[in-house]
PyMOL Python script that loads the backbone (N, CA, C, O; Angstrom):
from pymol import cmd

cmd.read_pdbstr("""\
ATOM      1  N   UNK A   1     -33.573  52.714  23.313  1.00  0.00           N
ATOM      2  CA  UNK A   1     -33.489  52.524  21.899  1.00  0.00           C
ATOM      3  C   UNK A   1     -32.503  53.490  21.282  1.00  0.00           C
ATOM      4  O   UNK A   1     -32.258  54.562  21.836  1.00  0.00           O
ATOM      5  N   UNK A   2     -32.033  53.196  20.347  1.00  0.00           N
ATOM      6  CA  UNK A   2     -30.722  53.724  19.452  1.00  0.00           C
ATOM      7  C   UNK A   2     -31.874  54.164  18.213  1.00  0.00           C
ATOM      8  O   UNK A   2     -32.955  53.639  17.948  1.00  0.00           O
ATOM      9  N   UNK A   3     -31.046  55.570  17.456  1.00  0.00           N
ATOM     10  CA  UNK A   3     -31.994  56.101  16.213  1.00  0.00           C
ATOM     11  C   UNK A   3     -30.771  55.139  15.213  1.00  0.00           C
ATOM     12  O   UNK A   3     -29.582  54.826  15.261  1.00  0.00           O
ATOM     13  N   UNK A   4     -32.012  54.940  14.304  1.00  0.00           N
ATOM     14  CA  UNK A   4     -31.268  54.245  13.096  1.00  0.00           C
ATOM     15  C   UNK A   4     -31.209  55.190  11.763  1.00  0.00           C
ATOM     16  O   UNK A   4     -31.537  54.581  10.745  1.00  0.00           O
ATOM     17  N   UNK A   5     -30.924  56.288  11.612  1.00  0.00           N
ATOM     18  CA  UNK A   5     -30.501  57.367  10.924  1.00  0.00           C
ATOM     19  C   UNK A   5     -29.562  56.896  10.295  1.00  0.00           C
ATOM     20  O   UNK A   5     -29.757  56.570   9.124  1.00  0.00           O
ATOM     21  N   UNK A   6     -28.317  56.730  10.871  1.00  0.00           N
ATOM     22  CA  UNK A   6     -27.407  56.472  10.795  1.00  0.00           C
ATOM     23  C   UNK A   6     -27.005  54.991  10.517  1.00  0.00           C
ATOM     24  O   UNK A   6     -26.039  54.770   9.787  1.00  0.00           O
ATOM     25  N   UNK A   7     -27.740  53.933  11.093  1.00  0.00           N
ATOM     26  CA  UNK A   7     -27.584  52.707  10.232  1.00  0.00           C
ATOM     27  C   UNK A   7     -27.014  52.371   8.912  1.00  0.00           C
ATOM     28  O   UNK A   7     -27.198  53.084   7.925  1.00  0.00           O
ATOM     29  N   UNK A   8     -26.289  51.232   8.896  1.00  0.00           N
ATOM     30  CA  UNK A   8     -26.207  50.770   7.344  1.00  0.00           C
ATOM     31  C   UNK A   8     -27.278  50.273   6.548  1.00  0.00           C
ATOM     32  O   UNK A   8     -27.915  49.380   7.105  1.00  0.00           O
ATOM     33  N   UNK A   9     -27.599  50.537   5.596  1.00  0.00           N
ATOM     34  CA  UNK A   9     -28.417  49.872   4.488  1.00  0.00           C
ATOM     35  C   UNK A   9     -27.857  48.509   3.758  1.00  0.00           C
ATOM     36  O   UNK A   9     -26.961  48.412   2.920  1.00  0.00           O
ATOM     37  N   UNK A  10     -28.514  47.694   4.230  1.00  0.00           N
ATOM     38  CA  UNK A  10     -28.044  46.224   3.569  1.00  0.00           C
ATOM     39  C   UNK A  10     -29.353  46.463   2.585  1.00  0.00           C
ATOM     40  O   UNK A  10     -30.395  47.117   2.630  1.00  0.00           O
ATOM     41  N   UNK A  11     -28.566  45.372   1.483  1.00  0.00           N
ATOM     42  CA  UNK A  11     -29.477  45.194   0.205  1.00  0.00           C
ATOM     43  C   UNK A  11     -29.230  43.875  -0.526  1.00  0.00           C
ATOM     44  O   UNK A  11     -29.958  43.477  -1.436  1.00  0.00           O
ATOM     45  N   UNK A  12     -28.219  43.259  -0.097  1.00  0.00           N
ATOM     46  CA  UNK A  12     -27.641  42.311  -0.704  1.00  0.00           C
ATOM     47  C   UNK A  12     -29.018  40.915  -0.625  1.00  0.00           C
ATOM     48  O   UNK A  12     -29.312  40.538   0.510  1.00  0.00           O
ATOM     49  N   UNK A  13     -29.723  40.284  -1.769  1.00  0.00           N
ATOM     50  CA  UNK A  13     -31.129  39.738  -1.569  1.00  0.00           C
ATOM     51  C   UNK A  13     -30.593  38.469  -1.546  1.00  0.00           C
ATOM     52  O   UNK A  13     -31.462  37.612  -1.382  1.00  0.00           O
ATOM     53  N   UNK A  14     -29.288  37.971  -1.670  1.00  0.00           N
ATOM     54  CA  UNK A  14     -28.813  36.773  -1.439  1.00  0.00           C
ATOM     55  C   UNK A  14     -28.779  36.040   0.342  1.00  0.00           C
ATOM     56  O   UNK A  14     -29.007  34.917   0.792  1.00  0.00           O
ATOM     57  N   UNK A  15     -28.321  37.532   1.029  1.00  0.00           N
ATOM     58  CA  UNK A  15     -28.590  37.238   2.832  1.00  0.00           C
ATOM     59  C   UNK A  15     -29.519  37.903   3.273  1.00  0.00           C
ATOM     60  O   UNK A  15     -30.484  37.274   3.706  1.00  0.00           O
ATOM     61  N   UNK A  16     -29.535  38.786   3.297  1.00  0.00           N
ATOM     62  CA  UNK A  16     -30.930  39.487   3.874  1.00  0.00           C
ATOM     63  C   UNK A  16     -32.327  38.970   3.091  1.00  0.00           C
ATOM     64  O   UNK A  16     -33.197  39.752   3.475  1.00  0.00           O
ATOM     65  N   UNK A  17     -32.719  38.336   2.486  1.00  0.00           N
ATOM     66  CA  UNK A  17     -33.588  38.537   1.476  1.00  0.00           C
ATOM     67  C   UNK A  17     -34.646  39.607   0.468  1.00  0.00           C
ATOM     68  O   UNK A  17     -34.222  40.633  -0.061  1.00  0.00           O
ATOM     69  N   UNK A  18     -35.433  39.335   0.404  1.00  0.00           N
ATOM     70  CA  UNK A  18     -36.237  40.437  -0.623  1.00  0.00           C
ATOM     71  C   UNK A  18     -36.359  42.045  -0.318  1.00  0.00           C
ATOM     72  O   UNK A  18     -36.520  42.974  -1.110  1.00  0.00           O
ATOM     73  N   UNK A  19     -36.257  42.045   0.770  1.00  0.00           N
ATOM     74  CA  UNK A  19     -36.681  43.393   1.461  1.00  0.00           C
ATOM     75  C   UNK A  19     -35.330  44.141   2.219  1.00  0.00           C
ATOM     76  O   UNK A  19     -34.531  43.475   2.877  1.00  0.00           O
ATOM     77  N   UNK A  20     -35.198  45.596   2.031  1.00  0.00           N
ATOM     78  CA  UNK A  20     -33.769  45.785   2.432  1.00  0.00           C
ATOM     79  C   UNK A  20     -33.792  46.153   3.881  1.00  0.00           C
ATOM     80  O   UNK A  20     -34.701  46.822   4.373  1.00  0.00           O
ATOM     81  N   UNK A  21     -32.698  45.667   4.595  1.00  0.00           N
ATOM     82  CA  UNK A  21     -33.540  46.128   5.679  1.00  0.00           C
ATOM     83  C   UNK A  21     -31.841  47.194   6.646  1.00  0.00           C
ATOM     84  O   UNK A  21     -30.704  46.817   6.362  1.00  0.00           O
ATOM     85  N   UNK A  22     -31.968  47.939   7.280  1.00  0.00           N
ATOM     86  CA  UNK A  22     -31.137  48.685   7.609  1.00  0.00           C
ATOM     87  C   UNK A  22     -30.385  48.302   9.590  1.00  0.00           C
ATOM     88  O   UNK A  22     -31.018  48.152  10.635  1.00  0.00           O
ATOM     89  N   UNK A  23     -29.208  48.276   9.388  1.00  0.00           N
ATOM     90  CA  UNK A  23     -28.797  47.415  11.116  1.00  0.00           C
ATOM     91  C   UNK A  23     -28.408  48.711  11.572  1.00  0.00           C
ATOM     92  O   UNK A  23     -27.956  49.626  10.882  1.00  0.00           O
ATOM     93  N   UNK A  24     -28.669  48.701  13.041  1.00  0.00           N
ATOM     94  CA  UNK A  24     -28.613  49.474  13.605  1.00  0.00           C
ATOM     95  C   UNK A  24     -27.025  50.051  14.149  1.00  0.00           C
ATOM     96  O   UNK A  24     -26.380  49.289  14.869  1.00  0.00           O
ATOM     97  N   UNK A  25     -26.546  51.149  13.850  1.00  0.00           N
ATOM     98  CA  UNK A  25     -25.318  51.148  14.263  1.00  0.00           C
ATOM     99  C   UNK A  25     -24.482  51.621  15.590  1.00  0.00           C
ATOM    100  O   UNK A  25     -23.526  52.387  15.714  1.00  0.00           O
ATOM    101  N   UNK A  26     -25.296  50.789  16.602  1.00  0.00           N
ATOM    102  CA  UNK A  26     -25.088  50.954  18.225  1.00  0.00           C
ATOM    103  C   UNK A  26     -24.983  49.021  18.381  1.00  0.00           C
ATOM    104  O   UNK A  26     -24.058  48.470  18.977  1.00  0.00           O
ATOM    105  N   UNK A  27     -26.061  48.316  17.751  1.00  0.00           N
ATOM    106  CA  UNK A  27     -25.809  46.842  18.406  1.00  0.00           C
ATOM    107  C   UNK A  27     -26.087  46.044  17.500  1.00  0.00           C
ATOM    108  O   UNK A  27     -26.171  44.871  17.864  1.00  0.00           O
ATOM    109  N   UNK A  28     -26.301  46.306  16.196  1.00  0.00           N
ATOM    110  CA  UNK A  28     -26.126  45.675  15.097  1.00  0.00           C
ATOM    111  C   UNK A  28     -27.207  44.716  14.408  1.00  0.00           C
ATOM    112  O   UNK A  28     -27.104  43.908  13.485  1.00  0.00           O
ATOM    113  N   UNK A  29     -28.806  45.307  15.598  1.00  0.00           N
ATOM    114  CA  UNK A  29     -29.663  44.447  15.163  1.00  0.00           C
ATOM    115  C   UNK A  29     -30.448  44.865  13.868  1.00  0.00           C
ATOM    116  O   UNK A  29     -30.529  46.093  13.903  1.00  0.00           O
ATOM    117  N   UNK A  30     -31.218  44.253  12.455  1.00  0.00           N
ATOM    118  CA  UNK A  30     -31.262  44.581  11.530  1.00  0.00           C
ATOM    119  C   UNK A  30     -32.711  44.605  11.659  1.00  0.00           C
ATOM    120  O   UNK A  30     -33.369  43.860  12.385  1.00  0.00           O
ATOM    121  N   UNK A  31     -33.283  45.781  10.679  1.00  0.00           N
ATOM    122  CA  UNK A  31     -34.976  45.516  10.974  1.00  0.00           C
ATOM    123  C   UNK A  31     -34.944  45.744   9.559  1.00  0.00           C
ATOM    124  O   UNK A  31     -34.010  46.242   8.931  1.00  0.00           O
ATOM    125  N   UNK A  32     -36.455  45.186   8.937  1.00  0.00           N
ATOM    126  CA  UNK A  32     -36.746  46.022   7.600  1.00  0.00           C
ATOM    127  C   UNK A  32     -37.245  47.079   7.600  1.00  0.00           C
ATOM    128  O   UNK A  32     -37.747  47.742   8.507  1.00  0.00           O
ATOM    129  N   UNK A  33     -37.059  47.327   6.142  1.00  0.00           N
ATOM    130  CA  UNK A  33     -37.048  48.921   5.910  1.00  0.00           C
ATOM    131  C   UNK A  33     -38.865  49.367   5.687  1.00  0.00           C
ATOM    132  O   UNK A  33     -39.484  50.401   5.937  1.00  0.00           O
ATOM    133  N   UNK A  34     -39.340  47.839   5.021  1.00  0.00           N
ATOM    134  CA  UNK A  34     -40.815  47.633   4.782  1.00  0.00           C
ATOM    135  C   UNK A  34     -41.796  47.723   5.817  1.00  0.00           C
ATOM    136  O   UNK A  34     -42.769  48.475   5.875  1.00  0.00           O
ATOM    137  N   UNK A  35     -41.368  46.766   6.709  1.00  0.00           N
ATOM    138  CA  UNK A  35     -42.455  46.493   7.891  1.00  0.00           C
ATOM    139  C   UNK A  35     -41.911  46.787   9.468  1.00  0.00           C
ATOM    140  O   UNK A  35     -42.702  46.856  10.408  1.00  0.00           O
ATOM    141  N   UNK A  36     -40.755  46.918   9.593  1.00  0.00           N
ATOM    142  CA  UNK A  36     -40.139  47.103  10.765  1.00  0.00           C
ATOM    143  C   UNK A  36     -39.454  46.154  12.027  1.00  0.00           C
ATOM    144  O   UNK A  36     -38.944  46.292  13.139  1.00  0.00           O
ATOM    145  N   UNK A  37     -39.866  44.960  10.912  1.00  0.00           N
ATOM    146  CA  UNK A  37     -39.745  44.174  11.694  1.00  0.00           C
ATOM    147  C   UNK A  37     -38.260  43.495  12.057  1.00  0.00           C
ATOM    148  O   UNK A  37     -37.513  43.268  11.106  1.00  0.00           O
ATOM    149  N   UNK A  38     -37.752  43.119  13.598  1.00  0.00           N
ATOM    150  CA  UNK A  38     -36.268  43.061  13.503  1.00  0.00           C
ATOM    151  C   UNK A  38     -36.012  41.600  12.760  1.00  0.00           C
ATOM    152  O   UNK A  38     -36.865  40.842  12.298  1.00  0.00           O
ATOM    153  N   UNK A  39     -34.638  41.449  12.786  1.00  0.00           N
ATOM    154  CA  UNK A  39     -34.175  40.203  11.922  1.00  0.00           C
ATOM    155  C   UNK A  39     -32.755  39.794  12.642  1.00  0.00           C
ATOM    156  O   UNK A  39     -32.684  40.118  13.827  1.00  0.00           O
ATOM    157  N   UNK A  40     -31.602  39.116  12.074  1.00  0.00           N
ATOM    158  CA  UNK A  40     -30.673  38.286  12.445  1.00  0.00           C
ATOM    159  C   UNK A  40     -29.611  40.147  12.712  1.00  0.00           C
ATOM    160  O   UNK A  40     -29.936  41.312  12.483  1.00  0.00           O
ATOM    161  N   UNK A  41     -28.504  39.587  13.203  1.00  0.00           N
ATOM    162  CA  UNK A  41     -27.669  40.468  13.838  1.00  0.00           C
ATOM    163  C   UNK A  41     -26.825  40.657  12.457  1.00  0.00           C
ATOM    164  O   UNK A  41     -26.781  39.659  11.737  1.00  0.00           O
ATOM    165  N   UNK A  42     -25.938  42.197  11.870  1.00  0.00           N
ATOM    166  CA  UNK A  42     -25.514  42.209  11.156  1.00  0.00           C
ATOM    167  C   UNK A  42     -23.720  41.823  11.891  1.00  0.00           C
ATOM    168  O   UNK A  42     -23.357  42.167  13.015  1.00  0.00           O
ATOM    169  N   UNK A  43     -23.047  41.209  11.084  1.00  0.00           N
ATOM    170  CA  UNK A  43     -21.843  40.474  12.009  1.00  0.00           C
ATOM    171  C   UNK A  43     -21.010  41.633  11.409  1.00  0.00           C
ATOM    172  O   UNK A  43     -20.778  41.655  10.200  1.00  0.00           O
ATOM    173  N   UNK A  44     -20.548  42.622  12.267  1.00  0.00           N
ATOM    174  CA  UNK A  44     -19.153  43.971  11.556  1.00  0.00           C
ATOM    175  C   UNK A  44     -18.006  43.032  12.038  1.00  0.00           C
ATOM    176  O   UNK A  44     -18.249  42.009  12.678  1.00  0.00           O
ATOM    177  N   UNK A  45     -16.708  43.436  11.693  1.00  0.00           N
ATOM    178  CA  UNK A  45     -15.476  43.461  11.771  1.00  0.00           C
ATOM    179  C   UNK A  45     -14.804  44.211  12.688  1.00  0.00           C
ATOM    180  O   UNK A  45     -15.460  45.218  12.955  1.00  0.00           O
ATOM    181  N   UNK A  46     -13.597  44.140  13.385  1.00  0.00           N
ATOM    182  CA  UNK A  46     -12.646  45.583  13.569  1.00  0.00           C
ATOM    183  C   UNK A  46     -13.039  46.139  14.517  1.00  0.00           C
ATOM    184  O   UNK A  46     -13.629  45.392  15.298  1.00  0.00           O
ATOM    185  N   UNK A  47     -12.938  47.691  14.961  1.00  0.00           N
ATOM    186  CA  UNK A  47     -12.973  48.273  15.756  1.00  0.00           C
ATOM    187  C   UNK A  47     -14.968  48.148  16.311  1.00  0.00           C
ATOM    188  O   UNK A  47     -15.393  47.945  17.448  1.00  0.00           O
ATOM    189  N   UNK A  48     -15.822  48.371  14.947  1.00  0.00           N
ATOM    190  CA  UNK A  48     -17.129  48.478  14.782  1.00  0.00           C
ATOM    191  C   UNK A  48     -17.211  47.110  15.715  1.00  0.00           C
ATOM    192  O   UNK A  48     -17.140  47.124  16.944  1.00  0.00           O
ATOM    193  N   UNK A  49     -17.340  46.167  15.064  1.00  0.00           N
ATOM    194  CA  UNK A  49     -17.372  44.756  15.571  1.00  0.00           C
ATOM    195  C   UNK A  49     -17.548  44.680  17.029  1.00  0.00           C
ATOM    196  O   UNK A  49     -18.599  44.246  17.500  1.00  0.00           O
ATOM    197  N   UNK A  50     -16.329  45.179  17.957  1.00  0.00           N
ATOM    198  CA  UNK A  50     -15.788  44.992  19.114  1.00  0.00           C
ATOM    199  C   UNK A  50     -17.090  46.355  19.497  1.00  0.00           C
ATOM    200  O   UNK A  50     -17.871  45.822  20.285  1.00  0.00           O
ATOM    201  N   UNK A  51     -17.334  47.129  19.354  1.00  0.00           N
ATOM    202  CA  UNK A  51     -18.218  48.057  19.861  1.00  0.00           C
ATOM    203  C   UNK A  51     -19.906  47.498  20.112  1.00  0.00           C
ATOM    204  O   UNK A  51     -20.762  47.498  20.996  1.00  0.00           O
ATOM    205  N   UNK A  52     -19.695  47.005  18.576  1.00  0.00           N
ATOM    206  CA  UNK A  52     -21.440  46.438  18.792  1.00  0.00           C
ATOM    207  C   UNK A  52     -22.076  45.119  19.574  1.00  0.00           C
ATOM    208  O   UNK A  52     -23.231  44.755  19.797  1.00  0.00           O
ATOM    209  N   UNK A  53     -20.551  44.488  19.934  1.00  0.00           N
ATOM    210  CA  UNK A  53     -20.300  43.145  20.879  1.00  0.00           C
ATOM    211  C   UNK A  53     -20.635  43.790  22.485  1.00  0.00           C
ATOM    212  O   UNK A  53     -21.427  43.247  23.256  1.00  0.00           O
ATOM    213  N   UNK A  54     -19.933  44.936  22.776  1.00  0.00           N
ATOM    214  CA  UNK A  54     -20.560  46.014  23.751  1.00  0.00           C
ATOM    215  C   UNK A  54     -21.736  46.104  24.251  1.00  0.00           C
ATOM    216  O   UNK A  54     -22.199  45.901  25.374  1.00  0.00           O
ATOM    217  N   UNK A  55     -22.403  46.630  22.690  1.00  0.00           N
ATOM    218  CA  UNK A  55     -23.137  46.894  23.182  1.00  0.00           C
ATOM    219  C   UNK A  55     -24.625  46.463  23.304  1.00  0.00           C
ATOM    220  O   UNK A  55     -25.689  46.976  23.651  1.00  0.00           O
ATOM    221  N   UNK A  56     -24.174  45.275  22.850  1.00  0.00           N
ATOM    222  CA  UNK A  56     -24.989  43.995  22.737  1.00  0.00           C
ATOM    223  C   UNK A  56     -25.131  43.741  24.495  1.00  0.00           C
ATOM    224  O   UNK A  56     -26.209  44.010  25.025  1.00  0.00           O
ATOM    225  N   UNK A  57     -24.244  43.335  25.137  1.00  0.00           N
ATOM    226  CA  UNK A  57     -24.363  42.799  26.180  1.00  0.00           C
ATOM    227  C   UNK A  57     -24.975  44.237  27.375  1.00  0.00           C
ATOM    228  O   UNK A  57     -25.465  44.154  28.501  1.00  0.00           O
ATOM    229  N   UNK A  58     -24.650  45.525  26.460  1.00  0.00           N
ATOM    230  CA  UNK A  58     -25.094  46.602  27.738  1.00  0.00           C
ATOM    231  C   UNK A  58     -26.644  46.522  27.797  1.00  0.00           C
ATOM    232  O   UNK A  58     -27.322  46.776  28.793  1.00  0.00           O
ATOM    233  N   UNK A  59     -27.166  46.076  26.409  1.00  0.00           N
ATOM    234  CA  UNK A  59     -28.795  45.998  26.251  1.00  0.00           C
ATOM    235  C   UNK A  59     -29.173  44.901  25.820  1.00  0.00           C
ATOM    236  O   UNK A  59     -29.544  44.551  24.699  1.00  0.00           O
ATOM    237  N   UNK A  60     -29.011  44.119  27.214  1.00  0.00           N
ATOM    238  CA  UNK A  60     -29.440  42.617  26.821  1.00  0.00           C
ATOM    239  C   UNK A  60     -30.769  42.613  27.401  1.00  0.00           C
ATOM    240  O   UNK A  60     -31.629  41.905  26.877  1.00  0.00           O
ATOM    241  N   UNK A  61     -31.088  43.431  28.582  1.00  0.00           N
ATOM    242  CA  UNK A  61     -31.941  43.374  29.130  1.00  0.00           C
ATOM    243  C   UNK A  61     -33.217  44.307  27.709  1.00  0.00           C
ATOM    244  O   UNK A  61     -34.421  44.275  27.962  1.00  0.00           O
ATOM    245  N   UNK A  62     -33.001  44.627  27.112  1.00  0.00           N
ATOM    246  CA  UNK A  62     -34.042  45.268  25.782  1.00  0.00           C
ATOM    247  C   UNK A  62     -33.605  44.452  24.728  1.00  0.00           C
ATOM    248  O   UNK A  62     -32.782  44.641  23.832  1.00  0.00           O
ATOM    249  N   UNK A  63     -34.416  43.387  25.059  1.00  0.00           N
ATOM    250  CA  UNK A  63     -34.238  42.742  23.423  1.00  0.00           C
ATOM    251  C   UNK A  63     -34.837  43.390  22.349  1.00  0.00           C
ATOM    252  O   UNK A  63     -35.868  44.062  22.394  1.00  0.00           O
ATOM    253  N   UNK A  64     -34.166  43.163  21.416  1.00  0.00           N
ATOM    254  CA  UNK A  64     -34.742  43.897  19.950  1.00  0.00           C
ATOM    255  C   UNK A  64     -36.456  43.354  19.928  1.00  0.00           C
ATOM    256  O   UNK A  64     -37.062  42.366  20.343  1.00  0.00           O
ATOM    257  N   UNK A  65     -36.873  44.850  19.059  1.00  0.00           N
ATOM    258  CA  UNK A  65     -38.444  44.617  19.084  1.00  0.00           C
ATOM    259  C   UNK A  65     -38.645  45.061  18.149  1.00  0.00           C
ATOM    260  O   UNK A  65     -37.705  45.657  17.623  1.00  0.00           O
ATOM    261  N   UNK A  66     -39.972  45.018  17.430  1.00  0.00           N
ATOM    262  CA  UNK A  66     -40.287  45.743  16.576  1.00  0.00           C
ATOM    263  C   UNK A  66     -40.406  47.231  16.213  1.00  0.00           C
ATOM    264  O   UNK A  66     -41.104  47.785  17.062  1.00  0.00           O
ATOM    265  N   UNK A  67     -39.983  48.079  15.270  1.00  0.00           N
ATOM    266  CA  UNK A  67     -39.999  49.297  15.250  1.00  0.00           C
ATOM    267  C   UNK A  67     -40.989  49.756  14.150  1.00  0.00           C
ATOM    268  O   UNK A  67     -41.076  49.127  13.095  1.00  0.00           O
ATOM    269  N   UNK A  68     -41.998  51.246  14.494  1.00  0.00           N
ATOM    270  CA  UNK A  68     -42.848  51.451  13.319  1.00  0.00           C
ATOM    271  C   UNK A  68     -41.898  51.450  11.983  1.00  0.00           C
ATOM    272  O   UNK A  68     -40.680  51.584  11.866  1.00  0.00           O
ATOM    273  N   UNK A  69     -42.984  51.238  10.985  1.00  0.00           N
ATOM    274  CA  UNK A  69     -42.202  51.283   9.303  1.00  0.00           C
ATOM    275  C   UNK A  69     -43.401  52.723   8.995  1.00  0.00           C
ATOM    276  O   UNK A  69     -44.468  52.911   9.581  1.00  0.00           O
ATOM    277  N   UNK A  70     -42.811  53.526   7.957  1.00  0.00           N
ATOM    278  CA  UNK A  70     -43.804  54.597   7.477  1.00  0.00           C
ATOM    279  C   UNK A  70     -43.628  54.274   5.763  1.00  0.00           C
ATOM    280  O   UNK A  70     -42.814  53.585   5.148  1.00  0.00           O
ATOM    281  N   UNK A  71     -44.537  54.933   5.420  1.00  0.00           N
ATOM    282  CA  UNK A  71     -44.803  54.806   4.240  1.00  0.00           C
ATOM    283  C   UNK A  71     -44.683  56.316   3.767  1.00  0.00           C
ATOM    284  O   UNK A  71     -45.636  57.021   4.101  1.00  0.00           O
ATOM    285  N   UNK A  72     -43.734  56.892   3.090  1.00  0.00           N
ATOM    286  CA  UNK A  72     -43.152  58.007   2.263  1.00  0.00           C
ATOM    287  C   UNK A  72     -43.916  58.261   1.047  1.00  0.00           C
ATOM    288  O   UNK A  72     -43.801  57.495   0.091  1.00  0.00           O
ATOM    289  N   UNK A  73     -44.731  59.333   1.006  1.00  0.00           N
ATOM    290  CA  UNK A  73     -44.845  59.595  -0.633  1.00  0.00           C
ATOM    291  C   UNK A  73     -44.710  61.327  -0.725  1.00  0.00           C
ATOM    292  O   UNK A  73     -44.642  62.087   0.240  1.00  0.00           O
ATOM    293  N   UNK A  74     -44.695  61.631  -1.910  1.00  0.00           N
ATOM    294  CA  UNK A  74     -44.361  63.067  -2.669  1.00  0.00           C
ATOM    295  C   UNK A  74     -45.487  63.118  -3.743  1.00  0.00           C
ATOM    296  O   UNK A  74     -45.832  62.312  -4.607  1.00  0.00           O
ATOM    297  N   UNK A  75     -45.941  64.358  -3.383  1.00  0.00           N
ATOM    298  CA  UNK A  75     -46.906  65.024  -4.410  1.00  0.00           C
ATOM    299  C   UNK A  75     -46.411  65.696  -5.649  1.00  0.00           C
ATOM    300  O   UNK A  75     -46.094  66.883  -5.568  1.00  0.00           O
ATOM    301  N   UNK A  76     -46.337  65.224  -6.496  1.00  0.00           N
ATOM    302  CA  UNK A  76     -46.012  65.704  -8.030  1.00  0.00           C
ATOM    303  C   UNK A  76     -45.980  66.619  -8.196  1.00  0.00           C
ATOM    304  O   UNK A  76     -44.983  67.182  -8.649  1.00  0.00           O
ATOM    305  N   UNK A  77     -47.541  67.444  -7.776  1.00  0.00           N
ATOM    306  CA  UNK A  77     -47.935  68.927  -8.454  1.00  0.00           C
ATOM    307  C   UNK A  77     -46.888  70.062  -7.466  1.00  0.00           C
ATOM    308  O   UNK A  77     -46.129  70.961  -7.827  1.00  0.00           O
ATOM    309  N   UNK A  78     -47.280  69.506  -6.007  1.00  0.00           N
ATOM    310  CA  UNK A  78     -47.059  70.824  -5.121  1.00  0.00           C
ATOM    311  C   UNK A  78     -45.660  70.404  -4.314  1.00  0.00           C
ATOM    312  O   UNK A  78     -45.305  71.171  -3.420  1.00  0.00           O
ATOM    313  N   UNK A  79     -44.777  69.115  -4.611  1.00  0.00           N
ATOM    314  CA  UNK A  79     -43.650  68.881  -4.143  1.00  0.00           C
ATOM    315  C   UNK A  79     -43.917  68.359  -2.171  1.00  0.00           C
ATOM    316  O   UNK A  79     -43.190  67.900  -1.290  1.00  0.00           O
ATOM    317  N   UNK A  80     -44.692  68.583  -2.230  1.00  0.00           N
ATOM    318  CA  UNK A  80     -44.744  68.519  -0.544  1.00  0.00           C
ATOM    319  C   UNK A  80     -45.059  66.543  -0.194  1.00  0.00           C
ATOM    320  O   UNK A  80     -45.891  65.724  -0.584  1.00  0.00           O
ATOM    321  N   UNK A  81     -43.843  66.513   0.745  1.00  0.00           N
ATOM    322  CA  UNK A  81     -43.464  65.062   1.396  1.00  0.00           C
ATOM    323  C   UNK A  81     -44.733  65.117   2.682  1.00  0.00           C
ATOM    324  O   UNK A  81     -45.097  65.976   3.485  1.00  0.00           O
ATOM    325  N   UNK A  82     -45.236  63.399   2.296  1.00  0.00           N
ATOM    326  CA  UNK A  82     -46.480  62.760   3.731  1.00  0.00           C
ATOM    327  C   UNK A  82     -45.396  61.586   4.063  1.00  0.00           C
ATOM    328  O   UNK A  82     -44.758  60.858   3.302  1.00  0.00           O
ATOM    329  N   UNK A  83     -45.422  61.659   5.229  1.00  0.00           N
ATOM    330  CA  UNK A  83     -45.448  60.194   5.985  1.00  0.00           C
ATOM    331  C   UNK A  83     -46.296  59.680   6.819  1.00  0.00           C
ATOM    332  O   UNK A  83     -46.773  60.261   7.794  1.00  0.00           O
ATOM    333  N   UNK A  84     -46.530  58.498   6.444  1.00  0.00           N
ATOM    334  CA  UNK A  84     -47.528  57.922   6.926  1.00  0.00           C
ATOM    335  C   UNK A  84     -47.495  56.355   7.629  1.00  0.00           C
ATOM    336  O   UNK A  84     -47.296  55.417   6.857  1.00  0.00           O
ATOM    337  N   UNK A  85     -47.741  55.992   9.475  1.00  0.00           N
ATOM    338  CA  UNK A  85     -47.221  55.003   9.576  1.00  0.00           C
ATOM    339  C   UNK A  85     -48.414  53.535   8.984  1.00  0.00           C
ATOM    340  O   UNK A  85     -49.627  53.374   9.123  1.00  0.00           O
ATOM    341  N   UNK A  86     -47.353  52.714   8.325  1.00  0.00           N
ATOM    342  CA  UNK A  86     -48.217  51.393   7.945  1.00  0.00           C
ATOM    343  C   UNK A  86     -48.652  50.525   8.992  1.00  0.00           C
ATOM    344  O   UNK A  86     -49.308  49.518   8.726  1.00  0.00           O
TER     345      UNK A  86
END
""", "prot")
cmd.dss("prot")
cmd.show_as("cartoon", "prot")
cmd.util.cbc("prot")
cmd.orient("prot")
């Protein structure tokens, strides 16, 4: 598995729909940001493009799967961040 840190954030609710969901930037598969769940391949261009075509075929044998989603909140009074998986 690839960390998605670094991923793009899609948001556009016309293709992706309601929920934003972030593609991974090793093979371009997209999960949401809500539930974790993967979705359609984000299609890059250019140099990116030709990389994630790569590396698509180096991890064919790991098809995309589901990844945990957490749930983020912040305490008002004392500033201190929970995550918590849904």
């Amino acid at each position: 598995g690839f960390d998605l840190y670094k991923g793009k954030l899609l948001d556009d609710k016309d293709v992706w729909g309601p929920e934003p969901v972030v593609a991974c930037p090793t093979c371009s598969t997209t999960y949401s940001l809500k539930t974790g769940k993967f979705g359609p391949e984000y299609k890059a261009t250019g140099l990116t493009g030709w990389v994630n075509t790569w590396a698509q075929t180096a991890t064919a044998y790991n098809a995309a799967k589901d990844v945990p989603a957490y749930d983020i909140t912040r305490d008002r009074e004392t500033g201190q961040v929970f995550c918590r998986e849904r």
